[in-house]
N, C-alpha and C positions, 0 to 999 in steps of 0.2 A: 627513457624515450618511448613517446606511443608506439606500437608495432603499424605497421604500413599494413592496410586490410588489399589481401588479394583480391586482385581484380578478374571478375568470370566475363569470360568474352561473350554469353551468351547472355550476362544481363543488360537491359535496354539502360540510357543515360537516365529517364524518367523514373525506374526502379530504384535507382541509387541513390537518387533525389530525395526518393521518398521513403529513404531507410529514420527508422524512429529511434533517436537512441535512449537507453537507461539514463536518465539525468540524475545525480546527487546535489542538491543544496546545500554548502558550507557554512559554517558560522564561526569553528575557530574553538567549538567545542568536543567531549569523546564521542557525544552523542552524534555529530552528523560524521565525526570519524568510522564510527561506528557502521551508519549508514550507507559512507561512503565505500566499504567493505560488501558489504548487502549488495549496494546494487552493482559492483564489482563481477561480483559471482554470481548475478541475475545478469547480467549482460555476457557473460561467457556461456554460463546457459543456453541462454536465449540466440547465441550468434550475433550480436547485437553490439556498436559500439557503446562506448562510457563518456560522457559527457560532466565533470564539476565543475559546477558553477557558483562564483561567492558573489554578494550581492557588497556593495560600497560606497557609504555615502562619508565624504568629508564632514565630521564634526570639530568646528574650533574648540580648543582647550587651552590652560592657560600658559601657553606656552606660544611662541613666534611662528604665524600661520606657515611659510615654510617651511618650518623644522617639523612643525605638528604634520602636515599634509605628507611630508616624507615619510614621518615616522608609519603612519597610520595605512599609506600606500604597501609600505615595506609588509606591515604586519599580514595585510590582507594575501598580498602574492605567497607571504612564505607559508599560510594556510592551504593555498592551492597545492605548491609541492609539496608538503608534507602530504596531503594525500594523495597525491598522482605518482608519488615512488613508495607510497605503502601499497597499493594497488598494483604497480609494475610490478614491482618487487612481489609478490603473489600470484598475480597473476600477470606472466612475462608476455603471455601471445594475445593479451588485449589490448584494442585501438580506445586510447584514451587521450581525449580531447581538453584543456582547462579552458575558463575563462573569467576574470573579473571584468564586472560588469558593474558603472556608476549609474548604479539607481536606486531605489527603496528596496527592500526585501518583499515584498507584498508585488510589485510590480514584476521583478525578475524572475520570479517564482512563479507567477502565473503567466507567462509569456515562456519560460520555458518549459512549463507543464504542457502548454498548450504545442509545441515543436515535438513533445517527447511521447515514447512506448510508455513511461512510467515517470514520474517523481516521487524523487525518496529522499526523505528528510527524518531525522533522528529526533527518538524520544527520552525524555530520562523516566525513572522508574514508578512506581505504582503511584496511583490515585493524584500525578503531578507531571507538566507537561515542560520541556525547557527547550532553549534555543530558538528556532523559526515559530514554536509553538507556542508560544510565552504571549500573554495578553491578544492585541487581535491582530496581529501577524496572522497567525496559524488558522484563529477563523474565516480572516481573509482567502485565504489559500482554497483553504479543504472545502468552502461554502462554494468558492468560485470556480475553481479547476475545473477544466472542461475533460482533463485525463484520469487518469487512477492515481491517487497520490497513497505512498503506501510508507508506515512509519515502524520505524526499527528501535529497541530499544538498546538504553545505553549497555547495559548486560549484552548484548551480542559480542562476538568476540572469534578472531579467527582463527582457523585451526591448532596453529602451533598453540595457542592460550584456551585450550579447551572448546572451541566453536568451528565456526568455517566453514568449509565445504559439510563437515560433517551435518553440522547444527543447521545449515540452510538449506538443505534436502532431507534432514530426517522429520520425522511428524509426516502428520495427512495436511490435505489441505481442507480447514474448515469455513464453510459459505453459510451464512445467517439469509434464510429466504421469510418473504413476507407473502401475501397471497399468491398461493401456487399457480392460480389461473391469471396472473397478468406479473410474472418473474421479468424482468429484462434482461434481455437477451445480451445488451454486455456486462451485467454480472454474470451470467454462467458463463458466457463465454472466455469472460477474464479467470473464474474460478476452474474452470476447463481446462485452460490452457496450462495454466498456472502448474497446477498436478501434470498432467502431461512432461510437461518439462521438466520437472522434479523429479518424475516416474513414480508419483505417491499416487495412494487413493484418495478420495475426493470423500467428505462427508458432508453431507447438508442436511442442515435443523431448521425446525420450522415452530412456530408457536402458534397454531390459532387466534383470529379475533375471534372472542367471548362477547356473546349477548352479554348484556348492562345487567339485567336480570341476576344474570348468575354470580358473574364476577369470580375469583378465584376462592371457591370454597368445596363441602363436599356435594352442594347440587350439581357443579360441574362433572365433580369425579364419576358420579353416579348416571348421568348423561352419556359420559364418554364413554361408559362401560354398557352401552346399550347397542344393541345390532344397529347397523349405521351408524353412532353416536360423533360427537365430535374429531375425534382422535379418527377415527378408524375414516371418514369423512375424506381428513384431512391428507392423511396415509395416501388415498386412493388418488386424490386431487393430484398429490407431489410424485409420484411415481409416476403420472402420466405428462406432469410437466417435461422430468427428466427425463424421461424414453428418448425424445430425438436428441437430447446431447448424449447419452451413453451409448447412441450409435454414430455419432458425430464424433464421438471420439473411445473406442471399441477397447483403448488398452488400459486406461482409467477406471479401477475399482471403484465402485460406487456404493457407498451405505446411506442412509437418511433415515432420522428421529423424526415424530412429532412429540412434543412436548407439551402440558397443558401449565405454562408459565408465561412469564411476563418475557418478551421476544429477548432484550439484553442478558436475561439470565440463561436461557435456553443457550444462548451464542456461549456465554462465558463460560457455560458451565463444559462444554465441548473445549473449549481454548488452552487447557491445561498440556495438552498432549498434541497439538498442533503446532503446524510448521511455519505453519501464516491462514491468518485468518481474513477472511473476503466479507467484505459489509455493502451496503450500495446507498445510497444518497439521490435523493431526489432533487433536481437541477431545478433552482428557482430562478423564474425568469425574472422578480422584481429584482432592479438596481440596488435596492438597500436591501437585500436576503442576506442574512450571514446565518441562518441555522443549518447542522449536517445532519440533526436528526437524532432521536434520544439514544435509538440503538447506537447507531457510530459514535455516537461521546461518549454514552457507558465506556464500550465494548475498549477504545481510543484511553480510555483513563484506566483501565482494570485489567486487560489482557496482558499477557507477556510475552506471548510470540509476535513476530509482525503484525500489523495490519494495513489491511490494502481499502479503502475506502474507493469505491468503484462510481462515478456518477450517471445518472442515468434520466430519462425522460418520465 
């Protein structure tokens, strides 16, 4: 049974309105089980309810559309409690909410992206994406999400099985920036908060755009190693990007590379030893946009700690 969230007599009706919760996406795989543990322990974190949500559409089979519609109803609810008492059962003092919901996965998903703090939907393992992420479901989602959609691999695993509270607070948190002098401000501020909450350090990598001229060879190296050169440029640029969020938020250790690579590899190559890593996505206004952008598909297909795909203007 969800826990009853106590009620503060000094929050207004319009506050509690507008509480955001941790959403998980079900599919009935480990992977958004998986998930659905992640965002468990980011909603307890966070003070924050838990929301799962399975998406359901009736498919006929060959079998008698009663029987079939029963059967398929059955399957979907006993996905939701299978995860709503692996989650109570861990974590007993969180308000957690289910719902099946008849409609597309692509629809549900982005409608309850759009209500939530977060959507968290499950990945399976390297260089291959499954569940919600499989064919263009997932580009749907991730191109269109007006929130952070953030993907957990099937490998996570909760304490008692070697993961858990340990494994989703250890590591820093890693943020992939692209030009220092125009960052948006809800990536740091997602990748801010993020560590805060965690109580990790924050690290942020950056890779230079290169003149066409150069391109990555040793004219660059030789460039960068010159008084001003690109690297040290760069250095100078991102350290004054981040000065007002390292006083915006005083108790988050901060470090930051530049790197003179290609922006995905810069990210990955930091992701090793990360707790979750922070990418951002440029919100395309046309109706048929389905790209998230080369960094977040690398970084989405090759990393192995979370990733939080942050969208922004």
């Amino acid at each position: 049974m969800a826990a009853t969230p106590v009620h503060d007599p000094h929050t207004s009706t319009m506050e509690v309105s507008m509480i955001r919760p941790v959403t998980a996406g079900l599919d009935g795989s480990p992977e958004s089980l998986a998930a659905a543990e992640w965002a468990a322990r980011e909603a307890e974190d966070r003070g924050l309810p838990l929301r799962l949500v399975q998406a359901w559409i009736w498919r006929q089979q060959d079998v008698p559309v009663a029987e079939d519609l029963d059967t398929q109803k059955r399957w979907a609810l006993s996905v939701l409690e299978e995860a709503k008492d692996l989650v109570c059962d861990r974590h007993p003092g969180l308000a957690v909410s289910t719902e099946l919901i008849c409609d597309t996965a692509p629809a549900v998903l982005l409608a309850e992206a759009e209500a939530a703090e977060m959507l968290v939907l499950g990945s399976s393992g390297h260089g291959a994406v499954a569940g919600f992420l499989l064919g263009s479901v997932g580009q749907q989602v991730l191109a269109r999400a007006q929130r952070p959609v953030i993907l957990v691999r099937a490998g996570h695993r909760p304490a008692n099985e070697g993961g858990g509270a340990a494994e989703h607070d250890s590591g820093n948190v890693v943020v992939g920036l692209q030009e220092p002098a125009e960052i948006p401000a809800p990536l740091l501020e997602f990748a801010f908060n993020a560590a805060a909450v965690r109580g990790s350090a924050l690290h942020a990598v950056h890779a230079p755009d290169l003149p066409p001229l150069y391109g990555y060879g040793p004219a660059v190296g030789r460039l960068a190693g010159q008084e001003g050169g690109i690297t040290r440029q760069a250095e100078r640029a991102l350290t004054d990007a981040l000065r007002p969020w390292r006083e915006r938020y005083p108790k988050v250790p901060v470090t930051h590379a530049v790197e003179l690579a290609h922006a995905s590899s810069v990210v990955l190559s930091a992701a090793p030893q990360a707790g979750l890593v922070v990418v951002g996505r440029k919100m395309h206004r046309r109706a048929l946009g389905m790209r998230i952008g080369p960094v977040a598909h690398a970084v989405l297909h090759h990393a192995t700690a979370p990733v939080a795909v942050v969208p922004h203007d």
